[in-house]
N, CA, C and O of each residue as an XYZ file, in Angstrom:
388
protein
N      -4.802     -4.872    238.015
C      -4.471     -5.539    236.772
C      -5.697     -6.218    236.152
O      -5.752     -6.564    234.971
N      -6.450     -6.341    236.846
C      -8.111     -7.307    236.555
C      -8.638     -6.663    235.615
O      -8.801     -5.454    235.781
N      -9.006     -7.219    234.506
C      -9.566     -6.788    233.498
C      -8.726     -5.391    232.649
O      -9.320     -4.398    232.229
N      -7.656     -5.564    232.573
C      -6.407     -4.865    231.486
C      -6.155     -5.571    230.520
O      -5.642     -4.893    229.631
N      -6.309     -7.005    230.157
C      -6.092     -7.777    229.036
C      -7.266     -6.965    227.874
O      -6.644     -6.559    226.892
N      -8.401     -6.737    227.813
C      -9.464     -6.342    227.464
C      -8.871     -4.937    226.682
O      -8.819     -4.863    225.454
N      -8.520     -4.057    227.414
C      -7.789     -2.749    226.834
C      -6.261     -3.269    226.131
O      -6.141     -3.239    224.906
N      -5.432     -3.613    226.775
C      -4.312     -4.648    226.129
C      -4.270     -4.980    224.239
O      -3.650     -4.686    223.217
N      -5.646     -5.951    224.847
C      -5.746     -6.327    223.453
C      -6.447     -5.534    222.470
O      -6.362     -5.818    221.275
N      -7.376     -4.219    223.034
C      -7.794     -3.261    221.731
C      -6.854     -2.835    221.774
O      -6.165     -3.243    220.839
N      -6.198     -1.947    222.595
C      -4.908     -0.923    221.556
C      -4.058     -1.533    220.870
O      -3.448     -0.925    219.991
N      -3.784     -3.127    221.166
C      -2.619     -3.626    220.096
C      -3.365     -3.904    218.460
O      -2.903     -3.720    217.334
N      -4.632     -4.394    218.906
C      -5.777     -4.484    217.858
C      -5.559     -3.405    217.003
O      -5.172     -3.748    215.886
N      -5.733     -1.779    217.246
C      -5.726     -0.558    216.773
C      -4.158     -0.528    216.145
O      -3.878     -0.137    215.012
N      -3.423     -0.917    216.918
C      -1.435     -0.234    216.160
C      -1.839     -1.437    214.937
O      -1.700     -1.080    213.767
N      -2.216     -2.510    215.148
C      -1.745     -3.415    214.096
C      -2.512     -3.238    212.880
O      -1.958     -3.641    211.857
N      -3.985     -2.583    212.729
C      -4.631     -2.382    211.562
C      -3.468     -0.818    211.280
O      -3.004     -0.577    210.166
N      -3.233     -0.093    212.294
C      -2.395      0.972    211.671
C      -1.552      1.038    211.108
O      -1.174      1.953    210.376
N      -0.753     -0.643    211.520
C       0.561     -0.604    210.089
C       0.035     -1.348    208.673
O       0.568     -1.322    207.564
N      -1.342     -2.097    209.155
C      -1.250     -3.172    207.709
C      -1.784     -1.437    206.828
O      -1.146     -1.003    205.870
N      -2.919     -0.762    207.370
C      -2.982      0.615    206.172
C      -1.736      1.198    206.240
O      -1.478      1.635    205.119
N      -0.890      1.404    206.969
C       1.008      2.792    206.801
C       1.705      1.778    206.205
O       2.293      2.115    205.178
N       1.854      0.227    206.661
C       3.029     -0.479    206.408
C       4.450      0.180    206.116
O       5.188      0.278    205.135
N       4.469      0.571    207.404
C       5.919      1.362    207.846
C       7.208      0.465    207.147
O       7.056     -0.745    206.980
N       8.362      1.079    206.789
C       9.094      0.214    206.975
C      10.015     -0.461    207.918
O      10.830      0.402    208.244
N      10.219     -1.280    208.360
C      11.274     -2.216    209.399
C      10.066     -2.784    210.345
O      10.468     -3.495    211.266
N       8.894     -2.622    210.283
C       7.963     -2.974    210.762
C       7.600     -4.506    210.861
O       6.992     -5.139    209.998
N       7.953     -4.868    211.750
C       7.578     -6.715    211.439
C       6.101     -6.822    211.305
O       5.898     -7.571    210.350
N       5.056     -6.451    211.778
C       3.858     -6.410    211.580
C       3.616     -6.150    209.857
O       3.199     -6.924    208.996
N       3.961     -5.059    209.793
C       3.848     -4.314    208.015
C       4.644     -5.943    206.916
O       4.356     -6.359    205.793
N       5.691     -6.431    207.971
C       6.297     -6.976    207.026
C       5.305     -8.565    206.558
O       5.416     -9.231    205.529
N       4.377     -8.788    207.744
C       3.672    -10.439    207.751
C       2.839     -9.612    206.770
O       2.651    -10.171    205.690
N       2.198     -8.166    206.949
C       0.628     -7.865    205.931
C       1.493     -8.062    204.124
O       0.887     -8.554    203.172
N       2.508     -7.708    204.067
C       3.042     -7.850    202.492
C       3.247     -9.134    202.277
O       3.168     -9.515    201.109
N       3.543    -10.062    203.279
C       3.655    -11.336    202.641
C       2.347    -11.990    202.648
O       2.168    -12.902    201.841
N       1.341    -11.628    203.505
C       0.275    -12.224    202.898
C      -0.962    -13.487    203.961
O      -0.500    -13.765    205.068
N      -1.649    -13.811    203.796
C      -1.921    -14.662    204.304
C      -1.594    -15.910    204.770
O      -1.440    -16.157    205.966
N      -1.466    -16.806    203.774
C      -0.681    -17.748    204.346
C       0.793    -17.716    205.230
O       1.370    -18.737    205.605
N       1.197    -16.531    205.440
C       2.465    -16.344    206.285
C       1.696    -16.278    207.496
O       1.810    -17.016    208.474
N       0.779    -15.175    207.307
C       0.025    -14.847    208.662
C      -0.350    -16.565    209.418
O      -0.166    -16.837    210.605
N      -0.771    -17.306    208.604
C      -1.573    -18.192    209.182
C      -0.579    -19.277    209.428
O      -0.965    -20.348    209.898
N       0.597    -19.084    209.158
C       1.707    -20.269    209.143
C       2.312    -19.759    211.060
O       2.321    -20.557    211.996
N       2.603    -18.748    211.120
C       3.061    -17.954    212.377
C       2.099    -18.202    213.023
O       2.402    -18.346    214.207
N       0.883    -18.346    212.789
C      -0.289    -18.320    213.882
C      -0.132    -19.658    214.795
O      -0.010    -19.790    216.013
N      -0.188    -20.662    213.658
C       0.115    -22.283    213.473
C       1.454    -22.162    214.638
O       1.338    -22.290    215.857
N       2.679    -21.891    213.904
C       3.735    -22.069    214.614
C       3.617    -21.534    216.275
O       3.990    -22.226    217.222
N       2.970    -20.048    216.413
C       2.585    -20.059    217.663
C       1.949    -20.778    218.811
O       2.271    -21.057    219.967
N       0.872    -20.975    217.994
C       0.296    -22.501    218.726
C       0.793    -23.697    219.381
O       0.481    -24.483    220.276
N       1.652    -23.493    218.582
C       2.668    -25.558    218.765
C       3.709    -24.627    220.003
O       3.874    -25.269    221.040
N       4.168    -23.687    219.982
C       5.066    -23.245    220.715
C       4.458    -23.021    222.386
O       4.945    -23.354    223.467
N       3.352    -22.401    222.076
C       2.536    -21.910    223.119
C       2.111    -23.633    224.192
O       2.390    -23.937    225.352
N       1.500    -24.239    223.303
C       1.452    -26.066    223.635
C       2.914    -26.486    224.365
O       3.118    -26.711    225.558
N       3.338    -26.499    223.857
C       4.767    -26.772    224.052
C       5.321    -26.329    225.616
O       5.816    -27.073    226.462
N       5.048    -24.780    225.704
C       5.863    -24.724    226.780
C       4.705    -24.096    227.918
O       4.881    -23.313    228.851
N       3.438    -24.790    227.424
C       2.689    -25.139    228.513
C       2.554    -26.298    228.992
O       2.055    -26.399    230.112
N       2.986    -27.541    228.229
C       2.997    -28.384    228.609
C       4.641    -28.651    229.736
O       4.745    -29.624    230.483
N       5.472    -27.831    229.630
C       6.681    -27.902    229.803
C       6.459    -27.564    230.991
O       7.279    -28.075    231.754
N       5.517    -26.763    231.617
C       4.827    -25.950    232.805
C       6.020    -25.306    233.179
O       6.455    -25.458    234.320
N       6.771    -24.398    232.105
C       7.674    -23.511    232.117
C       7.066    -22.006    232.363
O       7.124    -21.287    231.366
N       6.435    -21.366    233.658
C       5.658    -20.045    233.915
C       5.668    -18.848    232.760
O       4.795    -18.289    232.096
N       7.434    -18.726    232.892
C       7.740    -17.395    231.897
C       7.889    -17.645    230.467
O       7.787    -16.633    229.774
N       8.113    -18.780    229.833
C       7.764    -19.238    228.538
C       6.945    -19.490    228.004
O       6.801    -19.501    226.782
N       5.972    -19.841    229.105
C       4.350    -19.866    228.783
C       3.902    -18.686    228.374
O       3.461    -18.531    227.235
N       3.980    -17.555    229.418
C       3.469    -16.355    229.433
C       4.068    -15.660    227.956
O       3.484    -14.808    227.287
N       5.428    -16.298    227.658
C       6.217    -15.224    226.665
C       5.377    -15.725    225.259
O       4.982    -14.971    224.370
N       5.211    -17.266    225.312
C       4.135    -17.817    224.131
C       3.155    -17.944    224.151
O       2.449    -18.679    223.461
N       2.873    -17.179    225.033
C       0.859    -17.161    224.950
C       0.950    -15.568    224.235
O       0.202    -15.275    223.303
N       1.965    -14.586    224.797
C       1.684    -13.453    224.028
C       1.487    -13.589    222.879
O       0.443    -13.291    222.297
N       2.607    -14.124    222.334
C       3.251    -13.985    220.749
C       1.749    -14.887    220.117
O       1.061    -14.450    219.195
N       1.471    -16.218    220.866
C       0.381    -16.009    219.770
C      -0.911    -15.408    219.956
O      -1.855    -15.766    219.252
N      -1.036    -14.544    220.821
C      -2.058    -13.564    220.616
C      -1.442    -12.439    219.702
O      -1.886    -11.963    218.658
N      -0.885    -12.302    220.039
C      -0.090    -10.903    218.564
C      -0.549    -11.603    217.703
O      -1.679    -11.398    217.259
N       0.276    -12.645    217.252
C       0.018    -13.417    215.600
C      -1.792    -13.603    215.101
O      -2.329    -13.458    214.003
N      -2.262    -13.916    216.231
C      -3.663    -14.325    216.174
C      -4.407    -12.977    215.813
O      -5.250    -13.096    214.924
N      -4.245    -11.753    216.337
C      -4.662    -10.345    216.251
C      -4.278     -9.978    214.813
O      -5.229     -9.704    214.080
N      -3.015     -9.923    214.269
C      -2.469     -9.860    212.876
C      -3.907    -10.713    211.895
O      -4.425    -10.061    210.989
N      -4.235    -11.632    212.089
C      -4.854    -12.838    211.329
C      -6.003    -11.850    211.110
O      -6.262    -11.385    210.000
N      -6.894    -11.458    212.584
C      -8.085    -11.401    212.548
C      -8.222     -9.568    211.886
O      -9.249     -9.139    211.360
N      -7.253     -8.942    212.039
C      -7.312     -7.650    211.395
C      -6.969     -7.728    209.878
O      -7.444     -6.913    209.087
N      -6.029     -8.853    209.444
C      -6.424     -9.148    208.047
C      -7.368     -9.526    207.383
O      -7.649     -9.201    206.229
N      -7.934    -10.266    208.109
C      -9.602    -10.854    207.725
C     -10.624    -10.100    208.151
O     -11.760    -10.485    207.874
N     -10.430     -8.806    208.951
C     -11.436     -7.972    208.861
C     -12.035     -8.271    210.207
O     -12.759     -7.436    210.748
N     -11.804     -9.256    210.686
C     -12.570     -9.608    211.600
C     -12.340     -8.793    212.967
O     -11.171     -8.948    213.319
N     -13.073     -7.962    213.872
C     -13.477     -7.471    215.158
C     -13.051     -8.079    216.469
O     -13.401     -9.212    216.798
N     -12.417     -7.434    217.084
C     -12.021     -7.854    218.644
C     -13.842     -8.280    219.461
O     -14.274     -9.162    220.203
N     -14.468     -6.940    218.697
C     -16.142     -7.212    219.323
C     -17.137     -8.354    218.622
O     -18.265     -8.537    219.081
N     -16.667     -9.068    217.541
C     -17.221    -10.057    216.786
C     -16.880    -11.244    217.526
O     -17.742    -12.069    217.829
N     -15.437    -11.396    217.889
C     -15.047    -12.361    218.439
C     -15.756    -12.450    220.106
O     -15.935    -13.574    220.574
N     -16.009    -11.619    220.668
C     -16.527    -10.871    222.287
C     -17.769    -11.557    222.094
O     -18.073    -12.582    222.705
N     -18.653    -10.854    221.041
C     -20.059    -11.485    220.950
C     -20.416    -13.086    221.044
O     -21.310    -13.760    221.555
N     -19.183    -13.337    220.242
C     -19.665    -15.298    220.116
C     -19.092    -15.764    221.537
O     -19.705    -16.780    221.865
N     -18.113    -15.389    222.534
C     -17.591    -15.417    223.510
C     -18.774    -15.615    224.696
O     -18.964    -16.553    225.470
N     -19.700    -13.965    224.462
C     -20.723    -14.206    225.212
C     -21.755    -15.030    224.929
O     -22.340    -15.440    225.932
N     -22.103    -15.348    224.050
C     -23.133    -16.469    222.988
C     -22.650    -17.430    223.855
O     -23.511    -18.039    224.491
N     -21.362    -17.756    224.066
C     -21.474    -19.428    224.649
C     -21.650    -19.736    225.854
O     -21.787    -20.862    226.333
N     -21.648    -18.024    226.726
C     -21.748    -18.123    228.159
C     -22.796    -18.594    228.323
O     -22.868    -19.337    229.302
N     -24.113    -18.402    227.457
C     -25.261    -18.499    228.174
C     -26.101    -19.816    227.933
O     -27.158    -19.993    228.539
């Protein structure tokens, strides 16, 4: 399982720029890119407080279930803004050193 988050998070990276260009319909992804940014960034927000929340609750499987969701939401953000799974990697390693 060591080092699968890494692949994890490019292929979800890849489906999610694939719906904001198809924006399928019934697509919840397709549905945050039509509403726009500030939705994106309101869900991101709300993830956060949730993710806080039920880490502080030191609830294992609620943690795990809200740490996903706001990495989804957070991935949505950064493929709207253009921004790179490897942009974000680079400044990652920048601070290792």
């Amino acid at each position: 399982m060591k080092g699968e988050i890494g692949e994890v998070l490019n292929n979800l990276y890849r489906i999610i720029e694939e719906r904001k260009r198809e924006l399928p319909e019934g697509s919840y992804t397709a549905e945050l890119f039509k509403k726009g940014q500030d939705r994106i960034l309101q869900k991101v927000g709300e993830e956060a407080i949730e993710s806080i929340l039920a880490l502080k609750s030191r609830e294992r499987k609620e943690a795990v279930y809200e740490v996903a969701d706001l990495l989804y939401h957070l991935l949505v953000a950064l493929v709207n803004e253009g921004i790179t799974l490897d942009e974000v990697a680079e400044e990652l390693k920048r601070r290792m050193k």
